[in-house]
C-alpha positions as a Markdown table, in Angstrom:
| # | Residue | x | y | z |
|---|---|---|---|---|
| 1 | Unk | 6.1 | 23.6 | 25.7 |
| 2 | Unk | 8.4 | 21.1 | 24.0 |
| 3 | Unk | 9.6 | 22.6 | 20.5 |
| 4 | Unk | 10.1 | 19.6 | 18.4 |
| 5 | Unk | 12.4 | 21.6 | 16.2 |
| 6 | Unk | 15.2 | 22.1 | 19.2 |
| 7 | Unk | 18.3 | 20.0 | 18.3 |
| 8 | Unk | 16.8 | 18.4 | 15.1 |
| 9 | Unk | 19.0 | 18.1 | 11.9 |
| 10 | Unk | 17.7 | 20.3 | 9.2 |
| 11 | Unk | 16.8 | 17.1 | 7.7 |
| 12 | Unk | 14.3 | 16.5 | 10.6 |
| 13 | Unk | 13.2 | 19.8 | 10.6 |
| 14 | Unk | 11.7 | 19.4 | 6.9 |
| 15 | Unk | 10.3 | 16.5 | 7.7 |
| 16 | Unk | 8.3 | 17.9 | 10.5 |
| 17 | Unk | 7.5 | 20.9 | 8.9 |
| 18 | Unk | 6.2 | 18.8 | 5.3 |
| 19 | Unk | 4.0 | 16.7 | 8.0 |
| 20 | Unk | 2.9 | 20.2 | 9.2 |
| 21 | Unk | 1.7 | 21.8 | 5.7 |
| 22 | Unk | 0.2 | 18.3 | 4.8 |
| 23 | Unk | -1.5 | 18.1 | 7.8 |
| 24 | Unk | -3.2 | 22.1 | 7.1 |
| 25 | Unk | -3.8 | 21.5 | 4.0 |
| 26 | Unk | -6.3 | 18.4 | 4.4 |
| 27 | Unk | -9.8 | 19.2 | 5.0 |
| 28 | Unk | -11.2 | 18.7 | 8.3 |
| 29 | Unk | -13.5 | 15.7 | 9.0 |
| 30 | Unk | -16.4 | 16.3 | 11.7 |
| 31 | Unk | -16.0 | 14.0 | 14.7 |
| 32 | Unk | -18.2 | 11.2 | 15.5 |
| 33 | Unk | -19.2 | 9.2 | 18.7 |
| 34 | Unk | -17.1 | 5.6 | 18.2 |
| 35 | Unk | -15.3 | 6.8 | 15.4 |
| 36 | Unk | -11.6 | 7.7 | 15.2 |
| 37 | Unk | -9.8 | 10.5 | 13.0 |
| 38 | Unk | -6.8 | 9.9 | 11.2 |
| 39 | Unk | -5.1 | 11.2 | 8.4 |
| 40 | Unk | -3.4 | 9.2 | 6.2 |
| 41 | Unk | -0.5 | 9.0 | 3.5 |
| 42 | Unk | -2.1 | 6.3 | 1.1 |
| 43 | Unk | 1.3 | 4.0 | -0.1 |
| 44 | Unk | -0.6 | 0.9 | -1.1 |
| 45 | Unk | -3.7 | 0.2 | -3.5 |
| 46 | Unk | -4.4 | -3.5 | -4.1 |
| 47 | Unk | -6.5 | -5.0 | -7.0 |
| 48 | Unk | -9.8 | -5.2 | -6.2 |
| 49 | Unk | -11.5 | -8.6 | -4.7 |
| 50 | Unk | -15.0 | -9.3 | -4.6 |
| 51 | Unk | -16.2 | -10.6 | -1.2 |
| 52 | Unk | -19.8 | -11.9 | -0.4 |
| 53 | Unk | -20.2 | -9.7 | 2.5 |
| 54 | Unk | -17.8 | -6.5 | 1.4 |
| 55 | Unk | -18.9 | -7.1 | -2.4 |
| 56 | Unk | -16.1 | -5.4 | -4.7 |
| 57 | Unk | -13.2 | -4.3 | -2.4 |
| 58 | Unk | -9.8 | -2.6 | -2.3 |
| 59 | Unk | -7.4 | -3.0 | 0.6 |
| 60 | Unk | -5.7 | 0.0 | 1.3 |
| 61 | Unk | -2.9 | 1.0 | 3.2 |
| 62 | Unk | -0.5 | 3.9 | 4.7 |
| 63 | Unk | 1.1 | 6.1 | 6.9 |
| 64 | Unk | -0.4 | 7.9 | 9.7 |
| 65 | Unk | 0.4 | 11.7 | 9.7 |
| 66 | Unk | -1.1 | 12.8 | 13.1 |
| 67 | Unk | 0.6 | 10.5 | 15.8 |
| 68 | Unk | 3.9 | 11.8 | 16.6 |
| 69 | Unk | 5.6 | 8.7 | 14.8 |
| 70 | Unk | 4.8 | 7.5 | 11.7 |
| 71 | Unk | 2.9 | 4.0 | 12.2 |
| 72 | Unk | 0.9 | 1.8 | 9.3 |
| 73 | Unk | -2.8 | 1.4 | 8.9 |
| 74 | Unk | -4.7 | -0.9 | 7.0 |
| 75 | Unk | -8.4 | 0.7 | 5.4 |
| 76 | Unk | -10.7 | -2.3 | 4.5 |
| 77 | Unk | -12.9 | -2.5 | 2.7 |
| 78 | Unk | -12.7 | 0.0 | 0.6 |
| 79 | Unk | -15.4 | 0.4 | -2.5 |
| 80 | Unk | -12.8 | 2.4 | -4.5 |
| 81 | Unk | -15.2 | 2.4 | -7.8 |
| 82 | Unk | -18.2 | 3.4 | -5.4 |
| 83 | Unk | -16.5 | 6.2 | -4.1 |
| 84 | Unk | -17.2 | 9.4 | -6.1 |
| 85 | Unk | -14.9 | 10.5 | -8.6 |
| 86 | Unk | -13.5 | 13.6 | -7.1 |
| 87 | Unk | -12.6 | 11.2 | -3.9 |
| 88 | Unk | -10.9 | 8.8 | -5.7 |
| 89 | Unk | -7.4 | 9.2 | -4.7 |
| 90 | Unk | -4.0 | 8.4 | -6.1 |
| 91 | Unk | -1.4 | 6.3 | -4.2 |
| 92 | Unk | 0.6 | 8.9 | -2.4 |
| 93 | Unk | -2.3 | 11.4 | -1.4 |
| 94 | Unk | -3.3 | 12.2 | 1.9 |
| 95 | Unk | -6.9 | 11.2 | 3.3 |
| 96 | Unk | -8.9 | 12.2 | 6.1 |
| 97 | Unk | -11.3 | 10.3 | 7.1 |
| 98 | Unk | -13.6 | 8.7 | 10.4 |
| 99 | Unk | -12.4 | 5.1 | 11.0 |
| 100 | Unk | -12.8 | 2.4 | 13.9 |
| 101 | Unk | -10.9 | -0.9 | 14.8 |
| 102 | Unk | -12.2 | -3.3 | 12.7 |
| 103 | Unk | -12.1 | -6.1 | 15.5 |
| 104 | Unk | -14.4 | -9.3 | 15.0 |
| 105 | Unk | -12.2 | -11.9 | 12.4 |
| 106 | Unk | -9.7 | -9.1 | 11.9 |
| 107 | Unk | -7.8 | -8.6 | 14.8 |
| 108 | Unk | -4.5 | -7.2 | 13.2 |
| 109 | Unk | -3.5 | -4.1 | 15.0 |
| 110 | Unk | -2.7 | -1.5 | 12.1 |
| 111 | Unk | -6.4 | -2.7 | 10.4 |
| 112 | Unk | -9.3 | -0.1 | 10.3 |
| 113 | Unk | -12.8 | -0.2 | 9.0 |
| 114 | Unk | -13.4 | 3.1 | 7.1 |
| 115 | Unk | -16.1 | 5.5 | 7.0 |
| 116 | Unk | -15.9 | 6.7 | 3.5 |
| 117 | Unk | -18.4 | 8.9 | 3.9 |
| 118 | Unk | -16.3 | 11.1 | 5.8 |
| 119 | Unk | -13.6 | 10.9 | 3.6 |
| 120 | Unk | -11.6 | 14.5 | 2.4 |
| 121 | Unk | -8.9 | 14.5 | 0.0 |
| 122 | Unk | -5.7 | 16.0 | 0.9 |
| 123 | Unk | -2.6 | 17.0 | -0.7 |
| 124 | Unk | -0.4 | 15.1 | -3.6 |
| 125 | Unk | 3.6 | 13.9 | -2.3 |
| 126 | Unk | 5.0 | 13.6 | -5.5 |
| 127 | Unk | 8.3 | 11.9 | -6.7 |
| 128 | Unk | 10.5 | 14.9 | -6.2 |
| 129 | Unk | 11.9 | 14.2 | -9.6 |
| 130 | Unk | 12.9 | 10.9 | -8.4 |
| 131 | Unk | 14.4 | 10.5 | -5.4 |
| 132 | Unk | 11.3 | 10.2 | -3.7 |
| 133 | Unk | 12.8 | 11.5 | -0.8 |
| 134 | Unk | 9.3 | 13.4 | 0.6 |
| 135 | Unk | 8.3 | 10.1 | 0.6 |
| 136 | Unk | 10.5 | 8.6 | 2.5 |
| 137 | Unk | 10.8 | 11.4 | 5.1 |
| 138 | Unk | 6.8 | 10.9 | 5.6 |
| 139 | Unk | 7.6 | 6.9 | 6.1 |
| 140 | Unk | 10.2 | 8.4 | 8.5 |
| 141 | Unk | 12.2 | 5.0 | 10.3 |
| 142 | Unk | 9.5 | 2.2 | 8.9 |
| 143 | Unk | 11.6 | 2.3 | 5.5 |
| 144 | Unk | 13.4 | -1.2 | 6.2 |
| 145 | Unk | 12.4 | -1.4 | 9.8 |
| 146 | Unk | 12.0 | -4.9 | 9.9 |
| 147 | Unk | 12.2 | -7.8 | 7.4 |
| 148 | Unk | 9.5 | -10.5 | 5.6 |
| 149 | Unk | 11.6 | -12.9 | 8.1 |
| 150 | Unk | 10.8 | -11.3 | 10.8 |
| 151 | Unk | 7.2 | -10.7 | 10.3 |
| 152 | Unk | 6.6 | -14.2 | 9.3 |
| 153 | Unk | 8.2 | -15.3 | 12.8 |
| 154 | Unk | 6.3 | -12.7 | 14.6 |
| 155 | Unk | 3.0 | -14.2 | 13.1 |
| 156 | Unk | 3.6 | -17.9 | 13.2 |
| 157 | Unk | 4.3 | -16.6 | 17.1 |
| 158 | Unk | 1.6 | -14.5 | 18.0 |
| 159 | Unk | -0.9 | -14.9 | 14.7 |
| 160 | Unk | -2.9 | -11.8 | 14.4 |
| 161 | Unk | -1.5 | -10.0 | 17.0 |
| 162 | Unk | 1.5 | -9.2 | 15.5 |
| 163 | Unk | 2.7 | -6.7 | 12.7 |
| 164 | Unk | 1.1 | -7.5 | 9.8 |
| 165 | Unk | 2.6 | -5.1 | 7.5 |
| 166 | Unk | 6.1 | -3.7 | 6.7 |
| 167 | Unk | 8.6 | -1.9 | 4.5 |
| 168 | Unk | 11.2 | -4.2 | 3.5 |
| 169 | Unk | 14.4 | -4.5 | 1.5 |
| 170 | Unk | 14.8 | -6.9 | -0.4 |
| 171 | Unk | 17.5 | -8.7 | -2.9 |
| 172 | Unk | 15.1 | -9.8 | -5.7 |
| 173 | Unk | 16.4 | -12.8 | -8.0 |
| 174 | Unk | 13.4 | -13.0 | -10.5 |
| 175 | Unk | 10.1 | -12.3 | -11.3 |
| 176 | Unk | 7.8 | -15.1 | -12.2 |
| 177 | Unk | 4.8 | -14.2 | -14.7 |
| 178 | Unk | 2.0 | -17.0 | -15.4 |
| 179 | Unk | -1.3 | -16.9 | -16.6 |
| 180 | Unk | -3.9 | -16.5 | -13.8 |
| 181 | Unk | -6.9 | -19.3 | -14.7 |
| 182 | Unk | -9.2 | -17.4 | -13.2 |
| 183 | Unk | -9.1 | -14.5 | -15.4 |
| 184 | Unk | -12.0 | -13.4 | -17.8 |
| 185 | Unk | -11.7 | -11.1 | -20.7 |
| 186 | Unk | -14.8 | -8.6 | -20.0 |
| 187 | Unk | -15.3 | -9.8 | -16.2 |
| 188 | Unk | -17.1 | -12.7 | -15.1 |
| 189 | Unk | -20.4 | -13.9 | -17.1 |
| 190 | Unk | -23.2 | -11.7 | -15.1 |
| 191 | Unk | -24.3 | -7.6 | -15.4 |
| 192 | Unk | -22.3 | -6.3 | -12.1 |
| 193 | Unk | -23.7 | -3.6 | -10.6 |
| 194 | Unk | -23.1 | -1.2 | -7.5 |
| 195 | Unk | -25.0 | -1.0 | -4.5 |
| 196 | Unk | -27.5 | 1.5 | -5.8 |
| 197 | Unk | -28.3 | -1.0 | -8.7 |
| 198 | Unk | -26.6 | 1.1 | -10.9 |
| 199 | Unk | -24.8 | -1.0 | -13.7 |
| 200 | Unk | -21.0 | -0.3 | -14.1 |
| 201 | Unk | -18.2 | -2.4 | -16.0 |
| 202 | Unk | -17.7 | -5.5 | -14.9 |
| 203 | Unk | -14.3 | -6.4 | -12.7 |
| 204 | Unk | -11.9 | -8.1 | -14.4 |
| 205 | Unk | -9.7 | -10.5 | -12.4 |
| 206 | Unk | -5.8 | -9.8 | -13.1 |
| 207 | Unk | -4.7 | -11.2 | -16.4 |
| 208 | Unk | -1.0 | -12.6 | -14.9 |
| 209 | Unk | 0.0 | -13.7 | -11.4 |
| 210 | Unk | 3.3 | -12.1 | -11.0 |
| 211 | Unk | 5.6 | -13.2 | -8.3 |
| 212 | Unk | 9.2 | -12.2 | -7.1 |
| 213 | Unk | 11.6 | -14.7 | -5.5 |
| 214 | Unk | 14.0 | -12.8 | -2.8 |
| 215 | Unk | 15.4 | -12.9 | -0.2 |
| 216 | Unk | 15.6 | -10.3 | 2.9 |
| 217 | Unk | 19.1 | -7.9 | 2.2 |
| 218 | Unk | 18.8 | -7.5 | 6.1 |
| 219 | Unk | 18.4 | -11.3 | 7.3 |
| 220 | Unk | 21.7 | -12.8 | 6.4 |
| 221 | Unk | 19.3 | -16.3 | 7.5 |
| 222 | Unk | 17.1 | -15.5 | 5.0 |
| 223 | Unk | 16.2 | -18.6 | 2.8 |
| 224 | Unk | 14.2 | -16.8 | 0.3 |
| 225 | Unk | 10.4 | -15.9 | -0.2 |
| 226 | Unk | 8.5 | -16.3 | -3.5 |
| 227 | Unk | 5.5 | -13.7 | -3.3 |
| 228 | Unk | 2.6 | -12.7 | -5.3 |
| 229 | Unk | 2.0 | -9.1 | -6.0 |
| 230 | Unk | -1.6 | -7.5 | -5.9 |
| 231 | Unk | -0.4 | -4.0 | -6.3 |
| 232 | Unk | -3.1 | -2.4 | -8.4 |
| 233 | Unk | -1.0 | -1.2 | -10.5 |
| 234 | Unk | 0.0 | -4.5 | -11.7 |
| 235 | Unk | -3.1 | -5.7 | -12.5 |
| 236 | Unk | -3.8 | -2.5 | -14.6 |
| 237 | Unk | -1.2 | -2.5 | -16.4 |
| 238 | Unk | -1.6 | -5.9 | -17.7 |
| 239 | Unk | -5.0 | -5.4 | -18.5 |
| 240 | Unk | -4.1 | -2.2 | -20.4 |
| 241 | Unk | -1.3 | -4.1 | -22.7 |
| 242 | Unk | -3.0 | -7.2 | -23.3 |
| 243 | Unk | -5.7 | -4.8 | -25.1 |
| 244 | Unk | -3.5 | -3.3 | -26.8 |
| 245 | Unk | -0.1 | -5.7 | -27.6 |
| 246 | Unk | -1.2 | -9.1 | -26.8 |
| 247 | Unk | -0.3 | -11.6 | -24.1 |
| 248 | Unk | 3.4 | -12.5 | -24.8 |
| 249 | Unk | 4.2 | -8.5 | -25.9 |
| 250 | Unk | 1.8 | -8.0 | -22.7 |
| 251 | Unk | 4.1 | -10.6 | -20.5 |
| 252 | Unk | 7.3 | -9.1 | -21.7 |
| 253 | Unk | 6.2 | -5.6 | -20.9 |
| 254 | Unk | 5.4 | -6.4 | -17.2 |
| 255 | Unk | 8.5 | -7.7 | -16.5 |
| 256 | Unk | 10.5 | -5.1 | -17.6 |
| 257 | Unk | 8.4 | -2.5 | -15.3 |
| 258 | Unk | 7.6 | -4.6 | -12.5 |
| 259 | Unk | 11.6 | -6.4 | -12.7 |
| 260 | Unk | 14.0 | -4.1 | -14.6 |
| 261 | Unk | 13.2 | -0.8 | -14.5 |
| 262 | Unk | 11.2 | -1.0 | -10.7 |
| 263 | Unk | 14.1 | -3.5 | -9.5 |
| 264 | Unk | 16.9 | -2.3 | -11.5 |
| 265 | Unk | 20.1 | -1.3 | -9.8 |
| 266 | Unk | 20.1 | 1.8 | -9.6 |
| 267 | Unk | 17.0 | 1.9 | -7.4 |
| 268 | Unk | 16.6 | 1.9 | -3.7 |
| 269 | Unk | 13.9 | -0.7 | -4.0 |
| 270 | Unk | 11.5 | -1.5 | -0.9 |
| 271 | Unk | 9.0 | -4.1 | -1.2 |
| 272 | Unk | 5.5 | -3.3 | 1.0 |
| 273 | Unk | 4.2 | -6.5 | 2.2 |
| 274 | Unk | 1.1 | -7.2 | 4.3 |
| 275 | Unk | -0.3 | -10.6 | 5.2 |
| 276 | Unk | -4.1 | -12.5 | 5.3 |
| 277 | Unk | -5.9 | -11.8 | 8.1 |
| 278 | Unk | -6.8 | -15.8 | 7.6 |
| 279 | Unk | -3.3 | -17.1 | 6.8 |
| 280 | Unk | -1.1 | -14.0 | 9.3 |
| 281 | Unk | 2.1 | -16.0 | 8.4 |
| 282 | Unk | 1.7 | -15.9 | 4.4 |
| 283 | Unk | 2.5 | -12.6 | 2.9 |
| 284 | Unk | 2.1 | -10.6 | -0.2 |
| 285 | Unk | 3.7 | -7.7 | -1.9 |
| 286 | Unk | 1.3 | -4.8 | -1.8 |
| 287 | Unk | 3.4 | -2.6 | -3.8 |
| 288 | Unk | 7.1 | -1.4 | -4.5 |
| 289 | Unk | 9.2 | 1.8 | -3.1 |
| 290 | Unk | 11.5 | 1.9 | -5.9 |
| 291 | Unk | 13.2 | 5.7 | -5.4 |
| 292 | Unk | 16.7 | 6.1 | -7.7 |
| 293 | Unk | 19.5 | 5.8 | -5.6 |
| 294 | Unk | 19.9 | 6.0 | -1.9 |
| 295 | Unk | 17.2 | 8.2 | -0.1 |
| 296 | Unk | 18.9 | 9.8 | 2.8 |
| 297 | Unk | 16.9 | 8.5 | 6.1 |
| 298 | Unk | 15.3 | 11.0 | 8.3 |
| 299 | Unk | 14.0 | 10.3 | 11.7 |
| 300 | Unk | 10.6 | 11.4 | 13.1 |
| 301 | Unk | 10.2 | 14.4 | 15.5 |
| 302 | Unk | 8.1 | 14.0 | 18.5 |
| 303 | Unk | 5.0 | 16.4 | 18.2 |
C-alpha cells in the first residue's frame, strides 16, 4: 500500500496529517441511495437571496477534504436561518453532509444540492494567529491557481461547463461603496416567515453595494475587473454600523475593513470569486483570503 507520507516535505506531511484529524473528528453521515458524501471546509458564505422556488437562500462554498486533492464545491441552496442553531456553522468549519449534482439549469461542475438534513458539524480551522497558514494548507494548490481572466475566458468558451469558481490574486486599486436602492430598513413591507409558518425577522437586503476595481497580479493582459462582493460578512457588517454609527460613519467604516485593513499591504490577499449560473462569464467576489504576509504553499498528498 502507497504511504502518502514517503518523500513528502514536512510541510506536506502536516498537511495530510491536519486533513487526517479533521476528517476523524467530523461526525459520520449515514449513506443514502442517490446521495453523495462529502466533507467540506466551508470558505465562502454569501448574503442571503430570496428566490421564488428556493425561498430565503445562502450560496455556500468550499473545499473538499475527502478526495485526494483539494477541489471546490458549491452547496445551494442553503436555508442558513432554517437550519438549527447548533448546525449553523462559521466560515472555516468543516461539514458533513449527503449531497447530489444539482443538474437541471445548474450545470456548473463544482455545484451541489445539499441535504441539510444530514448535515454534522465538524471541527473549527482557525487563523493560526494570523497567518492563516492551516488554511491555506487545507486549500493546498487552488490558492492562486488560476485567474478572474482566465475563468471569464473559460466561460465565455464553454459557458457552464467550465470552472466556475476560484482563488485569485488580485492587485486591488479601490473599493467602490454606494447605496444599494433596494435596501429596506426592517426588511421588506410583509411578516416573513419560515417554512413551518413560523414568523422570524424579516431579511434585510445589504445596505451598500461594495465593489473592488483590480486587476489579476498573475495576468500581465489583465485589463481590470470591477466586482461586487456578496460576502456575508459584508452585508453584516453594514447592517450592524448603520444601527449603530450612521450611513457615512457606516460607509467610512467598511472601507477601511473591506479596503485597508483586508487589502492592506501587509496581507497576502486572495479574492474568492464564483460566477451566475445565468450569466457563467460575469463574476463576483464571494469573499477575501487576506492572511498577513506570505503563507508558505504546500502541495496536496495523494491519499
Amino acid at each position: 500500500m502507497h504511504d502518502p507520507t514517503v518523500g513528502a516535505t514536512p510541510a506536506t506531511t502536516a498537511a495530510y496529517d491536519r486533513r487526517t484529524a479533521l476528517l476523524a473528528d467530523t461526525p459520520s453521515v449515514m449513506s443514502r441511495p442517490g446521495w453523495e458524501t462529502i466533507t467540506v471546509l466551508v470558505a465562502v458564505k454569501a448574503y442571503p437571496v430570496i428566490g421564488s422556488r428556493t425561498g430565503e437562500s445562502v450560496c455556500v462554498a468550499g473545499t473538499r477534504l475527502d478526495e485526494p486533492v483539494p477541489e471546490w464545491v458549491r452547496l445551494f441552496p442553503v436555508g442558513f436561518r432554517e437550519l438549527p442553531r447548533a448546525r449553523q456553522f462559521r466560515k472555516y468549519d468543516v461539514i458533513r453532509l449527503r449531497a447530489r449534482r444539482q443538474g437541471g439549469n445548474d450545470r456548473r461542475p463544482e455545484t451541489f444540492r445539499p441535504d441539510l438534513d444530514s448535515l454534522e458539524l465538524g471541527p473549527h480551522v482557525d487563523t493560526d494567529g494570523g497567518t492563516w497558514q492551516s488554511r491555506a494548507e487545507l486549500l493546498g494548490g487552488l490558492r492562486g491557481a488560476t485567474t478572474t481572466c482566465e475563468l471569464a475566458r473559460r466561460a465565455r468558451a464553454a459557458g457552464q461547463d467550465a470552472p466556475s469558481l476560484g482563488l485569485v490574486r488580485p492587485r486591488v486599486h479601490d473599493l467602490v461603496i454606494r447605496d444599494n436602492p433596494e435596501y429596506r430598513p426592517g426588511g421588506a413591507p410583509r411578516v416573513d416567515a419560515d417554512l413551518f409558518g413560523e414568523e422570524r425577522e424579516v431579511l434585510e437586503k445589504t445596505p451598500f453595494v461594495a465593489t473592488y476595481h483590480y486587476i489579476c497580479a498573475d495576468d500581465p493582459d489583465c485589463r481590470g475587473h470591477r466586482q461586487s462582493v456578496v460576502d456575508r460578512e459584508s452585508g453584516q457588517l453594514a447592517r450592524s454600523n448603520i444601527a449603530s454609527m450612521g450611513r457615512e460613519a457606516a460607509r467610512e467604516a467598511h472601507r477601511r475593513r473591506f479596503l485597508d485593513e483586508m487589502c492592506a499591504p501587509g496581507r497576502d490577499t486572495h479574492f474568492y470569486v464564483g460566477n451566475q449560473h445565468q450569466h457563467p462569464a460575469s463574476f463576483l467576489v464571494l469573499g477575501l483570503f487576506w492572511p498577513r504576509g506570505h503563507v508558505q504553499p504546500t502541495f496536496a498528498l495523494d491519499v
